[in-house]
KOLGU-4560 file (N, C-alpha, C; in nm, 3 decimals, padded with zeros to 5 digits):
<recs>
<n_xx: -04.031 n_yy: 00.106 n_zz: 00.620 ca_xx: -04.054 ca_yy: -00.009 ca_zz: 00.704 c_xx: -03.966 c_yy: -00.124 c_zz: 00.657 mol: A seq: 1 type: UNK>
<n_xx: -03.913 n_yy: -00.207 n_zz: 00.747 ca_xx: -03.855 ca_yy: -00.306 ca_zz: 00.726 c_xx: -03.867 c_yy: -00.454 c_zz: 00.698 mol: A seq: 2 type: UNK>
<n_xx: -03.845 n_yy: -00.555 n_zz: 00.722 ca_xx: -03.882 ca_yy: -00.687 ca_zz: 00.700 c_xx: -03.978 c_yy: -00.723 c_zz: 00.843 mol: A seq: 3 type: UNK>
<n_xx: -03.890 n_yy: -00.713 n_zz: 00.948 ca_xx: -03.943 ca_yy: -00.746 ca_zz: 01.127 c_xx: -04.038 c_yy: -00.668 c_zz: 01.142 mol: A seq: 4 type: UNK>
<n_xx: -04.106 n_yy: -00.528 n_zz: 01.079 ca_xx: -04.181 ca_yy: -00.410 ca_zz: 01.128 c_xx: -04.317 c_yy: -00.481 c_zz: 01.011 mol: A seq: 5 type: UNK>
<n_xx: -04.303 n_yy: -00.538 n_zz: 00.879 ca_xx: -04.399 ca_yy: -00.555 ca_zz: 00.853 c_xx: -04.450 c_yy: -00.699 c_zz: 00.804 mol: A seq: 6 type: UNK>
<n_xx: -04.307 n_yy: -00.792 n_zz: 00.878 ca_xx: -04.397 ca_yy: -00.977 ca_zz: 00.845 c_xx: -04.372 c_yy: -01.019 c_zz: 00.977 mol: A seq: 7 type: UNK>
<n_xx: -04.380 n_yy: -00.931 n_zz: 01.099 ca_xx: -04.364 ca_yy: -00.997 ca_zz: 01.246 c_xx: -04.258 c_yy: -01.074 c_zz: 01.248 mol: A seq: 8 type: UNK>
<n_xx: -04.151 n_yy: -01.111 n_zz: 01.133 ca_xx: -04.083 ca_yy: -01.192 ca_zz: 01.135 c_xx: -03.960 c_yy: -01.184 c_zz: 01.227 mol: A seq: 9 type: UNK>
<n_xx: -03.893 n_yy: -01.287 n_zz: 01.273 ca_xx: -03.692 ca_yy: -01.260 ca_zz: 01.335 c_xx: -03.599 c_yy: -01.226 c_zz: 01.184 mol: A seq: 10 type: UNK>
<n_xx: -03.543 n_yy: -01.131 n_zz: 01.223 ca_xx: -03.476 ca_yy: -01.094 ca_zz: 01.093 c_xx: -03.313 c_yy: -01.064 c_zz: 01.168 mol: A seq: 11 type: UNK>
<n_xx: -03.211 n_yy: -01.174 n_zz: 01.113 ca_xx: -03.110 ca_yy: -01.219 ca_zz: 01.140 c_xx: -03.029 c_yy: -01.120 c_zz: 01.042 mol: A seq: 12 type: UNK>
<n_xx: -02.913 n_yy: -01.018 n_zz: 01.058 ca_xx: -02.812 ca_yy: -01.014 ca_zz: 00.978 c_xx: -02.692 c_yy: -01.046 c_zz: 00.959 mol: A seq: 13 type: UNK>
<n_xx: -02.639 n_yy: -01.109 n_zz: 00.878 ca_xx: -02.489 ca_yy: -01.192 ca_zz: 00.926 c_xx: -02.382 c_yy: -01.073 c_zz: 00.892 mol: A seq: 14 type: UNK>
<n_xx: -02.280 n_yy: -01.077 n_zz: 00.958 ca_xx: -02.196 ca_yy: -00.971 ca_zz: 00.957 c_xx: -02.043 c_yy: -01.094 c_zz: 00.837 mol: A seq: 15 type: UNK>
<n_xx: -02.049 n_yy: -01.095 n_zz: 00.727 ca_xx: -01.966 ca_yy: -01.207 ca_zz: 00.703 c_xx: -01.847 c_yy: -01.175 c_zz: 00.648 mol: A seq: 16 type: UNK>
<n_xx: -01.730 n_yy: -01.232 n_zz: 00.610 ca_xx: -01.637 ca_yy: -01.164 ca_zz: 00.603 c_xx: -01.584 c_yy: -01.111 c_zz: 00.438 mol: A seq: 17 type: UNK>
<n_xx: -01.545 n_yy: -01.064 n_zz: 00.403 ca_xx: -01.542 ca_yy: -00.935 ca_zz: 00.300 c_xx: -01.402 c_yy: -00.992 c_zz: 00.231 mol: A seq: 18 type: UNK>
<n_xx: -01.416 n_yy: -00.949 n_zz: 00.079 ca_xx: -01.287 ca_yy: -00.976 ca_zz: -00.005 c_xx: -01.245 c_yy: -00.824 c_zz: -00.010 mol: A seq: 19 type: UNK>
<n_xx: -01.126 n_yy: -00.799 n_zz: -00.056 ca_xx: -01.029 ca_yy: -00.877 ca_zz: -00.045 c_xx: -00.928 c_yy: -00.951 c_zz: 00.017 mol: A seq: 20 type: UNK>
<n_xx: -00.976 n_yy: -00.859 n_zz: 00.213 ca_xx: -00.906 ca_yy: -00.970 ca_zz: 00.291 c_xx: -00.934 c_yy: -01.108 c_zz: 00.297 mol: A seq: 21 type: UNK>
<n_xx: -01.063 n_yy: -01.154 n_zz: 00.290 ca_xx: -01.103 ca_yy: -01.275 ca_zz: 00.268 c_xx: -01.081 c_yy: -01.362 c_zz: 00.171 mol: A seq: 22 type: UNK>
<n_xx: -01.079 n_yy: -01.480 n_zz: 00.143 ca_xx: -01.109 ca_yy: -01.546 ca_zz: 00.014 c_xx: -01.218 c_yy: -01.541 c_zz: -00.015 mol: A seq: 23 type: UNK>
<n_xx: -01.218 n_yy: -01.595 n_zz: -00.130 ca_xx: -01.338 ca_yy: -01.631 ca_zz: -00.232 c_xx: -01.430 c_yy: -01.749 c_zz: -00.178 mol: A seq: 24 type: UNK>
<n_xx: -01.544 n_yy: -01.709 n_zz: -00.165 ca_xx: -01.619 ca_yy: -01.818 ca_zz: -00.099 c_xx: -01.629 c_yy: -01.756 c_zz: 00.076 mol: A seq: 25 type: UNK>
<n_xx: -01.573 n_yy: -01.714 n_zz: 00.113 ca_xx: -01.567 ca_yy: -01.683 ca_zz: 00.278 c_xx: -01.722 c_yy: -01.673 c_zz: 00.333 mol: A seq: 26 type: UNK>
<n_xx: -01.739 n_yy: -01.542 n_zz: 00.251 ca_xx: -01.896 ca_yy: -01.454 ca_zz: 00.276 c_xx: -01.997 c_yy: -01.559 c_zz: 00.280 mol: A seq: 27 type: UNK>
<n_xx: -01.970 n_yy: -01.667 n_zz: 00.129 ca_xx: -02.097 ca_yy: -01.743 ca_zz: 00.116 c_xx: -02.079 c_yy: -01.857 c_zz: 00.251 mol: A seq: 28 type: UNK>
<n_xx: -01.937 n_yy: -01.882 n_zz: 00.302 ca_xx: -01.972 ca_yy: -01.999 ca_zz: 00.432 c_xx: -01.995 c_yy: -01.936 c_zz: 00.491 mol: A seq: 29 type: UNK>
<n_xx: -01.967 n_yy: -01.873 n_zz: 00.563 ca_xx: -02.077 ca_yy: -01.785 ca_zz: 00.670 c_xx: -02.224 c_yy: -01.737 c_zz: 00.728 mol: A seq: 30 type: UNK>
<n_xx: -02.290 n_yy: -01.710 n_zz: 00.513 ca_xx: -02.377 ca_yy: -01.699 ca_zz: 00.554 c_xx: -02.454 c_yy: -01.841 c_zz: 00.610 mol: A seq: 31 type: UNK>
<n_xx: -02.370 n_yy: -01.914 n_zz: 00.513 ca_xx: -02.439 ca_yy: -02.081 ca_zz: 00.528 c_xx: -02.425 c_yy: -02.128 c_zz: 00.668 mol: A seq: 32 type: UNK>
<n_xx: -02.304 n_yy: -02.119 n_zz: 00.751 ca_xx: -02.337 ca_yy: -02.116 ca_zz: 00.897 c_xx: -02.413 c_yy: -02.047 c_zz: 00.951 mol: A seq: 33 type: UNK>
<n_xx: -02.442 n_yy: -01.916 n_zz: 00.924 ca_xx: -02.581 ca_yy: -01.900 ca_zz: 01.001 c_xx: -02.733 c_yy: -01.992 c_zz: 00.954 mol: A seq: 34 type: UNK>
<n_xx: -02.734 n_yy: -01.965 n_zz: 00.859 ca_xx: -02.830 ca_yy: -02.051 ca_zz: 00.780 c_xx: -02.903 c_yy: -02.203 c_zz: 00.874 mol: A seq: 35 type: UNK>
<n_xx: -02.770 n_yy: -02.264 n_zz: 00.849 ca_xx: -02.758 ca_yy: -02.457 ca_zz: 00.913 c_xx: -02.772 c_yy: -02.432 c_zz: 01.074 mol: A seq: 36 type: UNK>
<n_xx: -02.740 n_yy: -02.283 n_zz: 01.155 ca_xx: -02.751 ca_yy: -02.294 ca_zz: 01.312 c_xx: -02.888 c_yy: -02.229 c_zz: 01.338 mol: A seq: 37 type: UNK>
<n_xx: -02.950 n_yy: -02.178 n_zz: 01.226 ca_xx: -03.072 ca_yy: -02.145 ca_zz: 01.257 c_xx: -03.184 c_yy: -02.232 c_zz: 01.197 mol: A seq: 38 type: UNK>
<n_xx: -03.187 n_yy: -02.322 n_zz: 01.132 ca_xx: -03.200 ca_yy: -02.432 ca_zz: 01.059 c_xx: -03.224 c_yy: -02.562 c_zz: 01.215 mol: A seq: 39 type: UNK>
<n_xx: -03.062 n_yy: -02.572 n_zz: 01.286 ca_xx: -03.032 ca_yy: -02.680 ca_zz: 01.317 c_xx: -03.055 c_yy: -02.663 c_zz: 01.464 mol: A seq: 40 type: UNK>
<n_xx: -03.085 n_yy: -02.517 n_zz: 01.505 ca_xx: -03.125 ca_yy: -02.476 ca_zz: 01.663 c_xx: -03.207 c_yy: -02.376 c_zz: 01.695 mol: A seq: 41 type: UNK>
<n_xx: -03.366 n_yy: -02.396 n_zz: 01.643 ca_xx: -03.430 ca_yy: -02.337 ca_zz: 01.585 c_xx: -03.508 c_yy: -02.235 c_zz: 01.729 mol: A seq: 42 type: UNK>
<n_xx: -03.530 n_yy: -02.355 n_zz: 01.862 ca_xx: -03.554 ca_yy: -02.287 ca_zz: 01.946 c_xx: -03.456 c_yy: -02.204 c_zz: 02.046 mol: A seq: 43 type: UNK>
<n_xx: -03.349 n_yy: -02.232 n_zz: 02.008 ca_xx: -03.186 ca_yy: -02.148 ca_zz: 02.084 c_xx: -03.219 c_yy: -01.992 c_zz: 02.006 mol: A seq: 44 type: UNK>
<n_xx: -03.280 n_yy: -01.963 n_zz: 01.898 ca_xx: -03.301 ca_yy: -01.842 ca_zz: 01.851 c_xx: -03.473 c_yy: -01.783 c_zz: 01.845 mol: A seq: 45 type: UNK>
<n_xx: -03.541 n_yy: -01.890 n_zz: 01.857 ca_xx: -03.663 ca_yy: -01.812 ca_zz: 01.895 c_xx: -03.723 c_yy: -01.813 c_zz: 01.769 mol: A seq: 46 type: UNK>
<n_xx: -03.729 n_yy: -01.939 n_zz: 01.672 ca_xx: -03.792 ca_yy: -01.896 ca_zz: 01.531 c_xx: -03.866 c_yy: -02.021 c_zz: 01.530 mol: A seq: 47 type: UNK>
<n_xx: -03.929 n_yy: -02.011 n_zz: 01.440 ca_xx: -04.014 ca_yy: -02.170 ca_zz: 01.332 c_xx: -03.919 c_yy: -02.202 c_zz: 01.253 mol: A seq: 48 type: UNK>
<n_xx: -03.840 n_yy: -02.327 n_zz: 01.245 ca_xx: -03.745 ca_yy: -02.361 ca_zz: 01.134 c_xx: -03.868 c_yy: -02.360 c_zz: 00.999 mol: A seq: 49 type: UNK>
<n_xx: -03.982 n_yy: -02.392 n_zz: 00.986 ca_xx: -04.062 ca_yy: -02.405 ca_zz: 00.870 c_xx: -04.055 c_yy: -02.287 c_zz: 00.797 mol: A seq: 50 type: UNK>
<n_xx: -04.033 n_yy: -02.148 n_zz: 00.886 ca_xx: -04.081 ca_yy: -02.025 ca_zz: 00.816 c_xx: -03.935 c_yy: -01.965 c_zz: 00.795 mol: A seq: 51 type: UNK>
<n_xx: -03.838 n_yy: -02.018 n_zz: 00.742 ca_xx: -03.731 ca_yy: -01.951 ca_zz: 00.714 c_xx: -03.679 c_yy: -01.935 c_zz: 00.573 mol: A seq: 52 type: UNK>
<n_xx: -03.652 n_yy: -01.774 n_zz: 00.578 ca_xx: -03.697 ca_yy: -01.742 ca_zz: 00.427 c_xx: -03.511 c_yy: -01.638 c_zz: 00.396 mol: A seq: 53 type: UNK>
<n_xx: -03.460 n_yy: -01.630 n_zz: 00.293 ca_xx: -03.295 ca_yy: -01.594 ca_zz: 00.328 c_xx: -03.363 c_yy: -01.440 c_zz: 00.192 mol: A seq: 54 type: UNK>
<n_xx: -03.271 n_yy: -01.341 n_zz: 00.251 ca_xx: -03.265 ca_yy: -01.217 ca_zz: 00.131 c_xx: -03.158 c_yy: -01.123 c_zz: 00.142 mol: A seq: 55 type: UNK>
<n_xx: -03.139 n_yy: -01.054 n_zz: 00.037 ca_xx: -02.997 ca_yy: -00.965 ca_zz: 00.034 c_xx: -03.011 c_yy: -00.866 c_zz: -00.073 mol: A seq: 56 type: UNK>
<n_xx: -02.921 n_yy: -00.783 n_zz: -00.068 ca_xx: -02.915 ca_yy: -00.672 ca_zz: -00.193 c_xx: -02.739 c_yy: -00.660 c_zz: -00.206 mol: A seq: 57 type: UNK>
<n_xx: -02.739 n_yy: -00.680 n_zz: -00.358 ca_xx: -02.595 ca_yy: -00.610 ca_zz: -00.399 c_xx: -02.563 c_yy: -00.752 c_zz: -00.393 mol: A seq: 58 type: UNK>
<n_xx: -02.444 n_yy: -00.780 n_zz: -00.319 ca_xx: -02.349 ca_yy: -00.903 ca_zz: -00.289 c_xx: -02.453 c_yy: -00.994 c_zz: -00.196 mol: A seq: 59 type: UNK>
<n_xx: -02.510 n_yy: -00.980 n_zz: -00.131 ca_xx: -02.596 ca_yy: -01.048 ca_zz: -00.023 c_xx: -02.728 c_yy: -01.123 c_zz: -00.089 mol: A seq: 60 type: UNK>
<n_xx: -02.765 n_yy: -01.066 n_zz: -00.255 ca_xx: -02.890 ca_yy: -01.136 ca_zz: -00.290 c_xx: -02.761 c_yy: -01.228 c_zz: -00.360 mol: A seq: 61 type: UNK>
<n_xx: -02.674 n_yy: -01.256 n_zz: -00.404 ca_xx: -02.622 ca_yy: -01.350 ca_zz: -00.487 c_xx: -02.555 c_yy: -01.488 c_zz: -00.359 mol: A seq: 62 type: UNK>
<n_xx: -02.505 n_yy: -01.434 n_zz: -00.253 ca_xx: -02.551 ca_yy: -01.528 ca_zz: -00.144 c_xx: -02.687 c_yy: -01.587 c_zz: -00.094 mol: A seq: 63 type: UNK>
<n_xx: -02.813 n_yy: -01.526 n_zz: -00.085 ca_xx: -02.868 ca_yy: -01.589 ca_zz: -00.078 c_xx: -02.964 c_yy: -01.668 c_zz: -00.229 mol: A seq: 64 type: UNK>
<n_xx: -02.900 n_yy: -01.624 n_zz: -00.336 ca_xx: -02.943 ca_yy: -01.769 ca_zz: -00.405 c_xx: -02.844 c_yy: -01.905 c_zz: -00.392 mol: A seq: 65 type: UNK>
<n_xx: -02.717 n_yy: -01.838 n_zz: -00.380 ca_xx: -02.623 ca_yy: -02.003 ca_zz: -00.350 c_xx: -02.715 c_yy: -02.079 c_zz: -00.241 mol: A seq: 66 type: UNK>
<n_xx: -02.795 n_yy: -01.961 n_zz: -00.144 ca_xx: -02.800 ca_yy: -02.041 ca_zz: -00.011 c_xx: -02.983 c_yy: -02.115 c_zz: -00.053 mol: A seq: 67 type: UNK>
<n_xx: -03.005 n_yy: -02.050 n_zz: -00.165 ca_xx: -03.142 ca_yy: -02.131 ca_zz: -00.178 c_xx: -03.122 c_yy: -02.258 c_zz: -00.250 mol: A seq: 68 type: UNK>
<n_xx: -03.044 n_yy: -02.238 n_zz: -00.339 ca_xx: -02.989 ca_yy: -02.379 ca_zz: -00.406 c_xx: -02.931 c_yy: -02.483 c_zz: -00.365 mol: A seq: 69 type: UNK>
</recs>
């Protein structure tokens, strides 16, 4: 079971862009634009800005601590 199957929650995945074509830092603005447009247009996506919670594995949990900090 997944995140949406067992906290009813909207569960967003960002598709962000990858080193080594990318620079350094790319992945983490990205995720942060999704972050600030779901944050900043809360009913354009269908969520509670209060209940927004960020997670990842591998490369994706070390983005979302930049993005909790």
């Amino acid at each position: 079971m997944g995140f949406a199957h067992e906290t009813g929650a909207v569960v967003v995945s960002v598709d962000y862009r990858l080193t080594p074509e990318n620079p350094y830092l790319a992945a983490v603005e990205d995720c942060r634009a999704v972050l600030f447009d779901l944050a900043g247009r809360p009913d354009a996506w269908g969520i509670d800005p209060s209940r927004i919670a960020v997670a990842g594995a591998s490369a994706g949990s070390n983005f979302t601590a930049s993005l909790s900090l």
